[in-house]
Chimera marker file (.cmm) of the C-alpha trace (Angstrom):
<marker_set name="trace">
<marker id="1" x="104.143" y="48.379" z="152.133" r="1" g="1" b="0" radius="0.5"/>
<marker id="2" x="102.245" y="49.986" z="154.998" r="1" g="1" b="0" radius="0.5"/>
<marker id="3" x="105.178" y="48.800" z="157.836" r="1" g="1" b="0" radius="0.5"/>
<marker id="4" x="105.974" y="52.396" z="158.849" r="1" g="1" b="0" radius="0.5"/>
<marker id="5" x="107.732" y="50.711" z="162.484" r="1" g="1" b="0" radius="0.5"/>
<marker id="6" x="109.790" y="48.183" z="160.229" r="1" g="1" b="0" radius="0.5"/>
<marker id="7" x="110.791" y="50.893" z="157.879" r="1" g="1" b="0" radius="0.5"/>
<marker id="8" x="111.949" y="52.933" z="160.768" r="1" g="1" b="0" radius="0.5"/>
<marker id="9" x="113.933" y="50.431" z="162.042" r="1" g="1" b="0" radius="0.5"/>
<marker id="10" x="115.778" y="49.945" z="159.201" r="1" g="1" b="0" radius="0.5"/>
<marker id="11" x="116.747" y="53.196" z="158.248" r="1" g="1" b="0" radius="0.5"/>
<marker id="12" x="117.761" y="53.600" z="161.956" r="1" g="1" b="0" radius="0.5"/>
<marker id="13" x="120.475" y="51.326" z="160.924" r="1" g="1" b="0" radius="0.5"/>
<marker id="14" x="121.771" y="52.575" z="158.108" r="1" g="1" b="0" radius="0.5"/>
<marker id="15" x="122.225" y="56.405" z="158.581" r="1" g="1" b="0" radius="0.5"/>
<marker id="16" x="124.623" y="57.586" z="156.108" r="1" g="1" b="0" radius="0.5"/>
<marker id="17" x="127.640" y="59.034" z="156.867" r="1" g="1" b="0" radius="0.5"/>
<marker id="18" x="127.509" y="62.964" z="157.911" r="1" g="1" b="0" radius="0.5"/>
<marker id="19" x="128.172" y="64.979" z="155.344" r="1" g="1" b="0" radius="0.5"/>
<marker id="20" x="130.261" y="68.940" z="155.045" r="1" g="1" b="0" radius="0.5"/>
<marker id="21" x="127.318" y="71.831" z="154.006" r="1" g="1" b="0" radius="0.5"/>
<marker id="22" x="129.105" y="71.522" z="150.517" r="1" g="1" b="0" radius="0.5"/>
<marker id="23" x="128.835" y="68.013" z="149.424" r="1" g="1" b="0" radius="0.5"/>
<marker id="24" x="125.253" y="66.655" z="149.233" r="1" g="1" b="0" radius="0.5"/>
<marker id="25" x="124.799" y="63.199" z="147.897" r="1" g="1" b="0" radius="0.5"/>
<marker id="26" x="121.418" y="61.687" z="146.807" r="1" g="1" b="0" radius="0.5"/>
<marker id="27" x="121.820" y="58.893" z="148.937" r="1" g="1" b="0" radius="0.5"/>
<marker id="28" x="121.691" y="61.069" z="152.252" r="1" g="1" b="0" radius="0.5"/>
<marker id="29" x="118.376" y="62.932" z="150.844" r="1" g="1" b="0" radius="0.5"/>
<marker id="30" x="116.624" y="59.734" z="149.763" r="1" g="1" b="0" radius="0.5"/>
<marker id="31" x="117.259" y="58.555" z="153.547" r="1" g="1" b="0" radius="0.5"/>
<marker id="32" x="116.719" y="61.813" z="154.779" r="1" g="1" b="0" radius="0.5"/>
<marker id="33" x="113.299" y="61.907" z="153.246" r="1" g="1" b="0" radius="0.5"/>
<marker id="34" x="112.423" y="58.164" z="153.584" r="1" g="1" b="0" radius="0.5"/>
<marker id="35" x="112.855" y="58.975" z="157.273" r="1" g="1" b="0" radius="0.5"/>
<marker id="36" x="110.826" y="61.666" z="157.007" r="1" g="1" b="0" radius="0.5"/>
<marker id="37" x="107.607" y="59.499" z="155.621" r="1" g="1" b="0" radius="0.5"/>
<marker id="38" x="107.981" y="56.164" z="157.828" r="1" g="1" b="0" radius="0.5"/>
<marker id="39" x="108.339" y="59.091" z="161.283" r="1" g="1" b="0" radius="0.5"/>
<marker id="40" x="104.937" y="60.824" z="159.758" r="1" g="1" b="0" radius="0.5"/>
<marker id="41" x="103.389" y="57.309" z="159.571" r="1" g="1" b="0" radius="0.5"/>
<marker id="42" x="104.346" y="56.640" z="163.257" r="1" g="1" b="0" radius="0.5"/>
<marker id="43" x="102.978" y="59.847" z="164.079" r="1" g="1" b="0" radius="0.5"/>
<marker id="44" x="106.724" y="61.409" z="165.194" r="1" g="1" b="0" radius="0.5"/>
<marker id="45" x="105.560" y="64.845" z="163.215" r="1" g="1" b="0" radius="0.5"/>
<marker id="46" x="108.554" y="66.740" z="164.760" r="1" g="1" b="0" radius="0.5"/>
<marker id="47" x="111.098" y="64.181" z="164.142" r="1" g="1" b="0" radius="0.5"/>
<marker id="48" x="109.624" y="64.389" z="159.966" r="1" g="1" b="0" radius="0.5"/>
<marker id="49" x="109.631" y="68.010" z="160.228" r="1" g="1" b="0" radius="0.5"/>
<marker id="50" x="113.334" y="68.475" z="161.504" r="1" g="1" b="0" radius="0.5"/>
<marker id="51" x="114.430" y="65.781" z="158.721" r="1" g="1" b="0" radius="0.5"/>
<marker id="52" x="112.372" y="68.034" z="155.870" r="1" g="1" b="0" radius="0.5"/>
<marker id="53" x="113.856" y="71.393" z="156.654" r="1" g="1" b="0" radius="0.5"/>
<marker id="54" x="117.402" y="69.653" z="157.443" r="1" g="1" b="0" radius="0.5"/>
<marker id="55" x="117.275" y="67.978" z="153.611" r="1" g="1" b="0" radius="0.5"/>
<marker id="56" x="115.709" y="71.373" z="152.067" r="1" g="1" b="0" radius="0.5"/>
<marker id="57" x="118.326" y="73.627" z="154.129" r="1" g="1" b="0" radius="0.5"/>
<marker id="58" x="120.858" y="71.810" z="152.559" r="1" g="1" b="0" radius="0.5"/>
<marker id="59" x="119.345" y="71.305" z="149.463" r="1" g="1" b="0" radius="0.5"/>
<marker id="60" x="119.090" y="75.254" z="149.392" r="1" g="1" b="0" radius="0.5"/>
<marker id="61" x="122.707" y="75.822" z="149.982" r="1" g="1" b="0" radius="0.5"/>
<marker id="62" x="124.196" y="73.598" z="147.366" r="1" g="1" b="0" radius="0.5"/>
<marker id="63" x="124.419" y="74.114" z="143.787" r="1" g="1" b="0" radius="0.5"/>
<marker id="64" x="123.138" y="71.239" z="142.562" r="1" g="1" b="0" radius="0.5"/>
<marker id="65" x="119.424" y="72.472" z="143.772" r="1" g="1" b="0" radius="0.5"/>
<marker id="66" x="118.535" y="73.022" z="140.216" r="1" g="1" b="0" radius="0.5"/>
<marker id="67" x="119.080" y="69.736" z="139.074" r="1" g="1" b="0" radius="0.5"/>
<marker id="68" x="117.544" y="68.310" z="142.028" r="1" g="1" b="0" radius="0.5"/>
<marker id="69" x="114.055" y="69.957" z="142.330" r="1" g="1" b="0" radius="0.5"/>
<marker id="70" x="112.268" y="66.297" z="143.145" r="1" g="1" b="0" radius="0.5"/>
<marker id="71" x="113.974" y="66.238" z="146.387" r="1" g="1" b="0" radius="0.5"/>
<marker id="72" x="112.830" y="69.904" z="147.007" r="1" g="1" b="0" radius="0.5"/>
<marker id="73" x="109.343" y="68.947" z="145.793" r="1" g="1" b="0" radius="0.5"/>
<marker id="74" x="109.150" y="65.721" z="148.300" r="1" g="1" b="0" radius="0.5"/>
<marker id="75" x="110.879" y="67.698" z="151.084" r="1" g="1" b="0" radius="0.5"/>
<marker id="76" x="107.442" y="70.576" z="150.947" r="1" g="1" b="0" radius="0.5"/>
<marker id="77" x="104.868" y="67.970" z="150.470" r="1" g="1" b="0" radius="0.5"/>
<marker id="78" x="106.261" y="65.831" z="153.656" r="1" g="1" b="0" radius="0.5"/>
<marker id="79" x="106.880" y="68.548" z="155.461" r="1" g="1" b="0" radius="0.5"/>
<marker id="80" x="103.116" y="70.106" z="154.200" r="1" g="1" b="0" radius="0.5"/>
<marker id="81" x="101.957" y="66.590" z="155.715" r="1" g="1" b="0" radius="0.5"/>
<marker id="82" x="103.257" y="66.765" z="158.787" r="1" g="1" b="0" radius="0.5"/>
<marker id="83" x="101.969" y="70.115" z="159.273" r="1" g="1" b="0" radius="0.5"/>
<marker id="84" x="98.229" y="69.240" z="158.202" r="1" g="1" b="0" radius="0.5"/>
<marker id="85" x="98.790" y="66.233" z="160.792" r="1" g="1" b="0" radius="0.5"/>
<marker id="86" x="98.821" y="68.646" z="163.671" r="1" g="1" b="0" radius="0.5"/>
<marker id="87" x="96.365" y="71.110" z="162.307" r="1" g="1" b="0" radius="0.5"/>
<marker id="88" x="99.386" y="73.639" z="160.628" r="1" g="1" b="0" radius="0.5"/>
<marker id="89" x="97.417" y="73.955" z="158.030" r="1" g="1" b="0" radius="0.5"/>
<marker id="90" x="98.204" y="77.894" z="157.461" r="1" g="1" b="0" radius="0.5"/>
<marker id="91" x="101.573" y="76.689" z="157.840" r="1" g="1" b="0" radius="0.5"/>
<marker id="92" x="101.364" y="74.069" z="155.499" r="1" g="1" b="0" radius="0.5"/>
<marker id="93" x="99.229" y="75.634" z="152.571" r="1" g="1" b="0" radius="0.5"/>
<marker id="94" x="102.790" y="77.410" z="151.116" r="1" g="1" b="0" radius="0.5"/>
<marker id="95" x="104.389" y="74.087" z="151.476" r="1" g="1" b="0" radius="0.5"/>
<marker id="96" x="102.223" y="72.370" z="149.705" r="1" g="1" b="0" radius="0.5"/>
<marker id="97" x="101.537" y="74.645" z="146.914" r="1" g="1" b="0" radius="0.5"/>
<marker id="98" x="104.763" y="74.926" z="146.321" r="1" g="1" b="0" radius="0.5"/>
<marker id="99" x="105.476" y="71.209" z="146.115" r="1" g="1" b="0" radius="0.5"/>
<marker id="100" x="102.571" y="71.051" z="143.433" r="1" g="1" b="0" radius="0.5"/>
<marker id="101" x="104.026" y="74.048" z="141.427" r="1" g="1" b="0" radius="0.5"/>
<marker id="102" x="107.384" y="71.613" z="141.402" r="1" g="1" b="0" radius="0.5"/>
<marker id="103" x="105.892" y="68.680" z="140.974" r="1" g="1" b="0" radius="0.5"/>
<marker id="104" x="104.032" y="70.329" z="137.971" r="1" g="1" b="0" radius="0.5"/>
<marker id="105" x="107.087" y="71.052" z="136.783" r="1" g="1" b="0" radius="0.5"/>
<marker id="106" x="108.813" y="67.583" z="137.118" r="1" g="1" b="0" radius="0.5"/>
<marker id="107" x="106.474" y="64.697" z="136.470" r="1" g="1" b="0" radius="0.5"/>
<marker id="108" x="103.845" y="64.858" z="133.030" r="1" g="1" b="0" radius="0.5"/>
<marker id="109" x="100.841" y="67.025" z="134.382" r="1" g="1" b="0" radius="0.5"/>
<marker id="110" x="98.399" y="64.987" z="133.036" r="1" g="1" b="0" radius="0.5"/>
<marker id="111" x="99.898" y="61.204" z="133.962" r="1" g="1" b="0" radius="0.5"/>
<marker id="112" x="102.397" y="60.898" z="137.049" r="1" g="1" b="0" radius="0.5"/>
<marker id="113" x="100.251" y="59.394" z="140.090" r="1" g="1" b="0" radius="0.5"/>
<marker id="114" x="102.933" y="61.115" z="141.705" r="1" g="1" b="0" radius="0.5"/>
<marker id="115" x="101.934" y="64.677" z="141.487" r="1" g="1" b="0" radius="0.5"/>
<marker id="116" x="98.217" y="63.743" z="142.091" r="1" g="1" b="0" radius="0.5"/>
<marker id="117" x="99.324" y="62.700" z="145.372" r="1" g="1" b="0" radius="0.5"/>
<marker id="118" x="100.953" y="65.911" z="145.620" r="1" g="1" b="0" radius="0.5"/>
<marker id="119" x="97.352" y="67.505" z="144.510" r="1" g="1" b="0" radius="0.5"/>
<marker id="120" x="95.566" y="65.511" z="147.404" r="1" g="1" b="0" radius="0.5"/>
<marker id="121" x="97.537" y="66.914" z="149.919" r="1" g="1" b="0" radius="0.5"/>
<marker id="122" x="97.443" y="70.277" z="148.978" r="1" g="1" b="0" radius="0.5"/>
<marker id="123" x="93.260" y="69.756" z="148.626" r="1" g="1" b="0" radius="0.5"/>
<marker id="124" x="93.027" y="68.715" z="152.073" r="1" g="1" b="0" radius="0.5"/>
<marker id="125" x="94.458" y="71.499" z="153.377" r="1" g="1" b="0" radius="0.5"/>
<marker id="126" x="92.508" y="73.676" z="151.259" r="1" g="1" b="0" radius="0.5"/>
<marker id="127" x="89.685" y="72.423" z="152.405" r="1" g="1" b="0" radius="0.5"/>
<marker id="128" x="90.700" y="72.319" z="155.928" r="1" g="1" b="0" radius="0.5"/>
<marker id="129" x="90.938" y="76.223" z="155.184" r="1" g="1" b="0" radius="0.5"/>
<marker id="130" x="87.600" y="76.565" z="153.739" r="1" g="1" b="0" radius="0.5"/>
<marker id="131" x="88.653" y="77.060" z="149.860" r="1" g="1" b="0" radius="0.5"/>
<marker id="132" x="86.231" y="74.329" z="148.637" r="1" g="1" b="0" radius="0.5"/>
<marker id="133" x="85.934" y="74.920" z="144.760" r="1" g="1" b="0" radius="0.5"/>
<marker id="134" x="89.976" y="75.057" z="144.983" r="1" g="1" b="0" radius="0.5"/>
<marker id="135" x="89.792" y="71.633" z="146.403" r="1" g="1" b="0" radius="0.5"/>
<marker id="136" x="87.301" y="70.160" z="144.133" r="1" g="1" b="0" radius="0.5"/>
<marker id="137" x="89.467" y="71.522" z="140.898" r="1" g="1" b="0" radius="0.5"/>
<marker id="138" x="92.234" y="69.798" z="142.264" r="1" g="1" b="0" radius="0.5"/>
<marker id="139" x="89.945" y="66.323" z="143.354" r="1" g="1" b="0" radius="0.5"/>
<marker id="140" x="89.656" y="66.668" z="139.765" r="1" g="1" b="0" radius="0.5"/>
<marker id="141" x="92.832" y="67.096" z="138.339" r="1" g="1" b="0" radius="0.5"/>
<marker id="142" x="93.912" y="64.047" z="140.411" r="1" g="1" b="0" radius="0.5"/>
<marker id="143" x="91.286" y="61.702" z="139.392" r="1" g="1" b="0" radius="0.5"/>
<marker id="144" x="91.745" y="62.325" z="135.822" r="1" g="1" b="0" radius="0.5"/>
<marker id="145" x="95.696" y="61.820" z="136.517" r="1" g="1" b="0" radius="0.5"/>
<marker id="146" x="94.113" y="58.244" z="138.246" r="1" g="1" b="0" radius="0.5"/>
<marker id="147" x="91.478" y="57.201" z="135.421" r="1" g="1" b="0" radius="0.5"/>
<marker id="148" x="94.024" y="55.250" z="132.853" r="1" g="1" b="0" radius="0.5"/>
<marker id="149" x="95.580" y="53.276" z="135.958" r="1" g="1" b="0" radius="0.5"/>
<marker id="150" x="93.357" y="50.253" z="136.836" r="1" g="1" b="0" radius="0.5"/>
<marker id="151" x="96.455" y="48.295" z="139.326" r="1" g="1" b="0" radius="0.5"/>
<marker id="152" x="97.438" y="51.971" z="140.970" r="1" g="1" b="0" radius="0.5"/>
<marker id="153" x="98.483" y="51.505" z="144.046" r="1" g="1" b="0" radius="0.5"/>
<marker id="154" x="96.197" y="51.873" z="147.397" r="1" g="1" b="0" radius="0.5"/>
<marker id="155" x="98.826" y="54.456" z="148.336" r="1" g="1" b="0" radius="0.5"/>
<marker id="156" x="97.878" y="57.027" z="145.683" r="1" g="1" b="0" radius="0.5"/>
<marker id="157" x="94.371" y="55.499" z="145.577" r="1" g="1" b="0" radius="0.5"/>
<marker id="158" x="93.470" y="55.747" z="149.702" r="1" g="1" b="0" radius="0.5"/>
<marker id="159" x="93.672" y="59.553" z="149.906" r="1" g="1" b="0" radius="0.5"/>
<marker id="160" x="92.323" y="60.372" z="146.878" r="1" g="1" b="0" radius="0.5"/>
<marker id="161" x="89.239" y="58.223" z="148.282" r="1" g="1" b="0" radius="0.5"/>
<marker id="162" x="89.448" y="60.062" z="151.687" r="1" g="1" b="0" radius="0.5"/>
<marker id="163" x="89.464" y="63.916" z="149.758" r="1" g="1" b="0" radius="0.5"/>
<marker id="164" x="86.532" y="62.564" z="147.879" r="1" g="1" b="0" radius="0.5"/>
<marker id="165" x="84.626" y="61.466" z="151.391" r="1" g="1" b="0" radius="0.5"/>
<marker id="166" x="85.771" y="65.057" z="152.885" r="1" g="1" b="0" radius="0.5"/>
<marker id="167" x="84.280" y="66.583" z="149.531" r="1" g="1" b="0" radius="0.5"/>
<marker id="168" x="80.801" y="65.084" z="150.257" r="1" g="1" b="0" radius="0.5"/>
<marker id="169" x="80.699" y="65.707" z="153.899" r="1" g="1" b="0" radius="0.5"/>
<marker id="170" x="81.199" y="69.261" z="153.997" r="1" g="1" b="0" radius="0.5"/>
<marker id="171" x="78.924" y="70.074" z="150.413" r="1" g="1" b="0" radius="0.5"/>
<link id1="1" id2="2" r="1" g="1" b="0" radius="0.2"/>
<link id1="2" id2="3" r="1" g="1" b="0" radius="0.2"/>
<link id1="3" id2="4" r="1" g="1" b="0" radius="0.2"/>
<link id1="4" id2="5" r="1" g="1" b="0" radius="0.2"/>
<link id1="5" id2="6" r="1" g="1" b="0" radius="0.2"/>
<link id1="6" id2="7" r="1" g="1" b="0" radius="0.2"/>
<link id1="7" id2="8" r="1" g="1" b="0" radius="0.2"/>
<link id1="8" id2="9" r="1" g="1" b="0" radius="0.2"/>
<link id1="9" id2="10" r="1" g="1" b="0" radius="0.2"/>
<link id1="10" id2="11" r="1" g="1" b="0" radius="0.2"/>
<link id1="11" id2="12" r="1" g="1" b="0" radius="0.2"/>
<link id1="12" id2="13" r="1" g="1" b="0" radius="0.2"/>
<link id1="13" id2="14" r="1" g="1" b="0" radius="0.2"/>
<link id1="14" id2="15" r="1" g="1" b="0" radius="0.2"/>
<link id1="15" id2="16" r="1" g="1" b="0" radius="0.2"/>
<link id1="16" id2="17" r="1" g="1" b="0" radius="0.2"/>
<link id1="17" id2="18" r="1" g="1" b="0" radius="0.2"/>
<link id1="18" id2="19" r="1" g="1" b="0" radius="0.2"/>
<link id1="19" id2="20" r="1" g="1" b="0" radius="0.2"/>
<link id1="20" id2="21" r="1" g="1" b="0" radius="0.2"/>
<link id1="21" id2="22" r="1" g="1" b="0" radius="0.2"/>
<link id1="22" id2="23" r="1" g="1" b="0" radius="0.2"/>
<link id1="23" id2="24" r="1" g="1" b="0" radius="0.2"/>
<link id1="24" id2="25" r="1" g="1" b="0" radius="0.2"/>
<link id1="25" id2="26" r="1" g="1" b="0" radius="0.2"/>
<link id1="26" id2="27" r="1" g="1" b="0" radius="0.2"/>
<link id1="27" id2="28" r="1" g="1" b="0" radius="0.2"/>
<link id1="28" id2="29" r="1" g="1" b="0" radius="0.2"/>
<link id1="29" id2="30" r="1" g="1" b="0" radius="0.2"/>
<link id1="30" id2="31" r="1" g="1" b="0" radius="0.2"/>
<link id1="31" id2="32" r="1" g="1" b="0" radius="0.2"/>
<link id1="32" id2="33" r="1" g="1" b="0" radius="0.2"/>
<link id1="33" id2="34" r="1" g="1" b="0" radius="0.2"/>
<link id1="34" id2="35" r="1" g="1" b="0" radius="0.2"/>
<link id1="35" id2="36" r="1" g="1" b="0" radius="0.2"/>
<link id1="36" id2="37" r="1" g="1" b="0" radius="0.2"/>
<link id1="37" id2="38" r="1" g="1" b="0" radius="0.2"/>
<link id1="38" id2="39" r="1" g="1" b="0" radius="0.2"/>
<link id1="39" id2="40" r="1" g="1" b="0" radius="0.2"/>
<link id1="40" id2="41" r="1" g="1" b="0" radius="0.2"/>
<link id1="41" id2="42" r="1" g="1" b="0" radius="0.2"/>
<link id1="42" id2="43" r="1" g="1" b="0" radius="0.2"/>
<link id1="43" id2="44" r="1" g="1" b="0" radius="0.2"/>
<link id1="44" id2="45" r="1" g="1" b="0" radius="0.2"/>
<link id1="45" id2="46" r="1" g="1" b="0" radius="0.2"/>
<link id1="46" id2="47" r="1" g="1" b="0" radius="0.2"/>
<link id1="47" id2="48" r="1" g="1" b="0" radius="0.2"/>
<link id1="48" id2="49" r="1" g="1" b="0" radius="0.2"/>
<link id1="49" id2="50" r="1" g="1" b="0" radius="0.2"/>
<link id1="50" id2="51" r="1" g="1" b="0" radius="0.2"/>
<link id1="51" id2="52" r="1" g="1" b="0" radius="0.2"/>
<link id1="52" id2="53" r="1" g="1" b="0" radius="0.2"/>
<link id1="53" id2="54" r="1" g="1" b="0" radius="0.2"/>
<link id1="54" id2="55" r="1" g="1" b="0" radius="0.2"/>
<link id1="55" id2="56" r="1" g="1" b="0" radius="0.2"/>
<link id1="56" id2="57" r="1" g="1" b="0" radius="0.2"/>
<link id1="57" id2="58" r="1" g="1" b="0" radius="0.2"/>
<link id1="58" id2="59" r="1" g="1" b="0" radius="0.2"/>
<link id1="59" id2="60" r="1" g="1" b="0" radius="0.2"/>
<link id1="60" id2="61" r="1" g="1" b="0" radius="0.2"/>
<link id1="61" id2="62" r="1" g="1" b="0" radius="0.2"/>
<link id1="62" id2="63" r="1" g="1" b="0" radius="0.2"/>
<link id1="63" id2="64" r="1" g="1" b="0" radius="0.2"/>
<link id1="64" id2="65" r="1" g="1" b="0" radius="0.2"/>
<link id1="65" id2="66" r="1" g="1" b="0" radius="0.2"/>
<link id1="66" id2="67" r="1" g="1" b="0" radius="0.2"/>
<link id1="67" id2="68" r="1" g="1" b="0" radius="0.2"/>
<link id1="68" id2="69" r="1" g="1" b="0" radius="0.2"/>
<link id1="69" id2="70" r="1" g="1" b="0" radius="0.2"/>
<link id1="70" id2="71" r="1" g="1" b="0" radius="0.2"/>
<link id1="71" id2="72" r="1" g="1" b="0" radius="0.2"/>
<link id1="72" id2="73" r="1" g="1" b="0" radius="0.2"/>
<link id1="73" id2="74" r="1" g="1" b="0" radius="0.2"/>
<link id1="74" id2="75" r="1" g="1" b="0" radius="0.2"/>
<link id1="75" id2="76" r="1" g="1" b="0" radius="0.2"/>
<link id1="76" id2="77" r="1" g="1" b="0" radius="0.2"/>
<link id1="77" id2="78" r="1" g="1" b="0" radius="0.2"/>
<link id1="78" id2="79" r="1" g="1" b="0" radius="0.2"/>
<link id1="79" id2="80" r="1" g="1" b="0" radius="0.2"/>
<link id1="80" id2="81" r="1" g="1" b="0" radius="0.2"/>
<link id1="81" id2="82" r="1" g="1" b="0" radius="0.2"/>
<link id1="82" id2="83" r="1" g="1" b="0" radius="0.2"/>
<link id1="83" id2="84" r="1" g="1" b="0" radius="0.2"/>
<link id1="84" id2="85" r="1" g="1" b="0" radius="0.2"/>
<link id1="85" id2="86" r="1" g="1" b="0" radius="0.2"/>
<link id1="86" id2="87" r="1" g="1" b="0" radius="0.2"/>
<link id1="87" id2="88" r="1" g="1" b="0" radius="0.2"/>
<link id1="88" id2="89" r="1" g="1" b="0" radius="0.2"/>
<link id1="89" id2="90" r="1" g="1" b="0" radius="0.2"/>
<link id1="90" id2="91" r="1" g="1" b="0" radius="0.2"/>
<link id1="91" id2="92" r="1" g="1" b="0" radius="0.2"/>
<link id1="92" id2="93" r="1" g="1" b="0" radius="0.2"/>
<link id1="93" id2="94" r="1" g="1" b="0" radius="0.2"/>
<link id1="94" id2="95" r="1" g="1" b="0" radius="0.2"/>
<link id1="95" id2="96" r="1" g="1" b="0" radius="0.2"/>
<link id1="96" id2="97" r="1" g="1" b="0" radius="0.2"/>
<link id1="97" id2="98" r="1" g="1" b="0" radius="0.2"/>
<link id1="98" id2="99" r="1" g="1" b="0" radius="0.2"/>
<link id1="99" id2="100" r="1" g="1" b="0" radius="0.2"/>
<link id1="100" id2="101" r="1" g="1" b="0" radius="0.2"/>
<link id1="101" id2="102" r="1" g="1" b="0" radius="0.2"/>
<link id1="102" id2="103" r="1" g="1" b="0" radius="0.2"/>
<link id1="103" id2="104" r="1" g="1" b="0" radius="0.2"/>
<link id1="104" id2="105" r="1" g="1" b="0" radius="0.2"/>
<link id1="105" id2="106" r="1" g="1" b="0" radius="0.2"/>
<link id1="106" id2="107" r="1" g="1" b="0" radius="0.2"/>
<link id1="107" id2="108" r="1" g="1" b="0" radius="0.2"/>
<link id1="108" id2="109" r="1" g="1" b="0" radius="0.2"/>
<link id1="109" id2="110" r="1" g="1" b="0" radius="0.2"/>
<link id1="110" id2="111" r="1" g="1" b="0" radius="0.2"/>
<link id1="111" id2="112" r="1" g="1" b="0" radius="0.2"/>
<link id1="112" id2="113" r="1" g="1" b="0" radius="0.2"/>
<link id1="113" id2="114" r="1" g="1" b="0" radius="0.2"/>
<link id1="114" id2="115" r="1" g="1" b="0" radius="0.2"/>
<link id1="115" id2="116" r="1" g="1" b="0" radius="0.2"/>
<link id1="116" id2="117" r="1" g="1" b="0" radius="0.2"/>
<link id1="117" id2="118" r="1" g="1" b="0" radius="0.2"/>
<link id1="118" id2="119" r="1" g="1" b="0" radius="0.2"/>
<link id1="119" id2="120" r="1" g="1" b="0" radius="0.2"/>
<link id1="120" id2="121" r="1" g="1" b="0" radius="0.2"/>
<link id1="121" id2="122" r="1" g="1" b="0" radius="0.2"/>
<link id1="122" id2="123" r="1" g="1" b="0" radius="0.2"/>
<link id1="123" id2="124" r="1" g="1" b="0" radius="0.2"/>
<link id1="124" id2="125" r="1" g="1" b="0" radius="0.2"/>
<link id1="125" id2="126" r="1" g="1" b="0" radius="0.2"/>
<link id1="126" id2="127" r="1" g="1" b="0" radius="0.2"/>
<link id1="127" id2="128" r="1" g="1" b="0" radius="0.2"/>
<link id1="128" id2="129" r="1" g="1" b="0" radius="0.2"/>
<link id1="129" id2="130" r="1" g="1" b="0" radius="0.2"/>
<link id1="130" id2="131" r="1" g="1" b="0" radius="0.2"/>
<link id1="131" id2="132" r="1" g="1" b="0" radius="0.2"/>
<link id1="132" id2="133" r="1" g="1" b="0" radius="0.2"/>
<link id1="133" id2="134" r="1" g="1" b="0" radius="0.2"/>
<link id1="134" id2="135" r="1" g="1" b="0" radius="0.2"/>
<link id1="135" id2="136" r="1" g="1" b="0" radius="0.2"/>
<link id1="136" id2="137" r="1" g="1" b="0" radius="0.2"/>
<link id1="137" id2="138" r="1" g="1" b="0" radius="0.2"/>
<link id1="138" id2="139" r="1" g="1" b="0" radius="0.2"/>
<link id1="139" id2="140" r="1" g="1" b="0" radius="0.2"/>
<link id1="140" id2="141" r="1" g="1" b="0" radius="0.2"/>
<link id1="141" id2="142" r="1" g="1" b="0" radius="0.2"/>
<link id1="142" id2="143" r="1" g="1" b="0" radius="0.2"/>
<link id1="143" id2="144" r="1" g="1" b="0" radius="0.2"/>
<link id1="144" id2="145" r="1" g="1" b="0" radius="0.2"/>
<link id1="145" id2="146" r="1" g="1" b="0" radius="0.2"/>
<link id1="146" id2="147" r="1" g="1" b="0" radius="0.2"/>
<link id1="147" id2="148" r="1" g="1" b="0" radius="0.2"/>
<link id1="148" id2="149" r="1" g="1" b="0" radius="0.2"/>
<link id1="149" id2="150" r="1" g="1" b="0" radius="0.2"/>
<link id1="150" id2="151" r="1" g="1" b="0" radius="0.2"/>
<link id1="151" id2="152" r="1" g="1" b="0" radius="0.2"/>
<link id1="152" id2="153" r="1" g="1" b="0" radius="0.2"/>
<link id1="153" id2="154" r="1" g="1" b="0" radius="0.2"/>
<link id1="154" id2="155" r="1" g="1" b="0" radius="0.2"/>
<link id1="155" id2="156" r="1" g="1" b="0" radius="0.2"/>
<link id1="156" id2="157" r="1" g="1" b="0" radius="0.2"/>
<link id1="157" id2="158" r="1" g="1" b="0" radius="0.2"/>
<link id1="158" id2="159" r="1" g="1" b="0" radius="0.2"/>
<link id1="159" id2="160" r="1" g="1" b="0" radius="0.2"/>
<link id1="160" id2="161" r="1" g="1" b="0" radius="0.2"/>
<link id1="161" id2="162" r="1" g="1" b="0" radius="0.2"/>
<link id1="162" id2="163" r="1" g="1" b="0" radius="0.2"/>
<link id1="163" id2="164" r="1" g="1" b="0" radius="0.2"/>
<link id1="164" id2="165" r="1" g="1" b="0" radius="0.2"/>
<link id1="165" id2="166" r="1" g="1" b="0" radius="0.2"/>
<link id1="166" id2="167" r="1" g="1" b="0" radius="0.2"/>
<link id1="167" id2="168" r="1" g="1" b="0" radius="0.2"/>
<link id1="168" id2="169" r="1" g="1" b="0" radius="0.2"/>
<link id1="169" id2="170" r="1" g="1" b="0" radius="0.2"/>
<link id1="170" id2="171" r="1" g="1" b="0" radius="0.2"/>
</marker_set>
């Protein structure tokens, strides 16, 4: 709802409970990675960085990681974010590509608005390396994914605008 400070306020409150390396429960990675996003809004990259690897480190010791792969998927594309925030984007590009190759694997290719988000951010970094055409395949990928929705969200709709204006800039 675009109240990143409220958000983090909130979940401030209502950290769940620690938790032993071999019991993982959903509710600690939905926090965990909630966290993650309203910290990257506030611009605390560190603090969303340390809550991504914490969630997939755990995630990568347990062994209900197979069943779990959208956690894993969220956990590289916020991580990828926070990375690209601070210029990481080296860093970032296995994150990301990763998360896409997961989300690909998770949501319908051709209709989830979330793994065009998930195509966005791996475009803008990219870009931010220099692989243009790679970025435009994936600009289009996305807005095909977008095309059917006419209410979709200004969350999924913002960045793909944003990749579109970086597209045209740097042609």
């Amino acid at each position: 709802m675009g109240q990143p400070d409220k958000a983090e306020q909130t979940l401030s409150t209502i950290v769940p409970a620690e938790q032993s390396t071999s019991v993982l429960s959903q509710n600690w990675l939905r926090w965990a990675l909630v966290k993650s996003e309203a910290s990257l809004a506030l611009n605390h990259t560190d603090e969303a960085i340390q809550l991504t690897r914490d969630a997939r480190r755990r995630l990568e010791g347990n062994a209900i990681r197979p069943y779990w792969r959208e956690f894993e998927a969220a956990s590289d594309l916020l991580e990828g974010r926070a990375l690209t925030s601070r210029d990481g984007f080296a860093e970032a590009l296995p994150l990301l590509q990763r998360a896409v190759q997961l989300g690909s694997e998770i949501y319908d290719r051709g209709h989830s608005p979330a793994l065009a988000d998930y195509q966005v951010a791996l475009a803008k970094c990219l870009l931010a390396l220099g692989r243009r055409d790679q970025a435009q395949a994936l600009l289009v990928q996305a807005k095909a994914i977008h095309a059917p929705y006419k209410d979709l969200g200004e969350q999924f709709r913002r960045p793909l605008r944003e990749l579109e204006g970086l597209l045209v800039r740097r042609n």
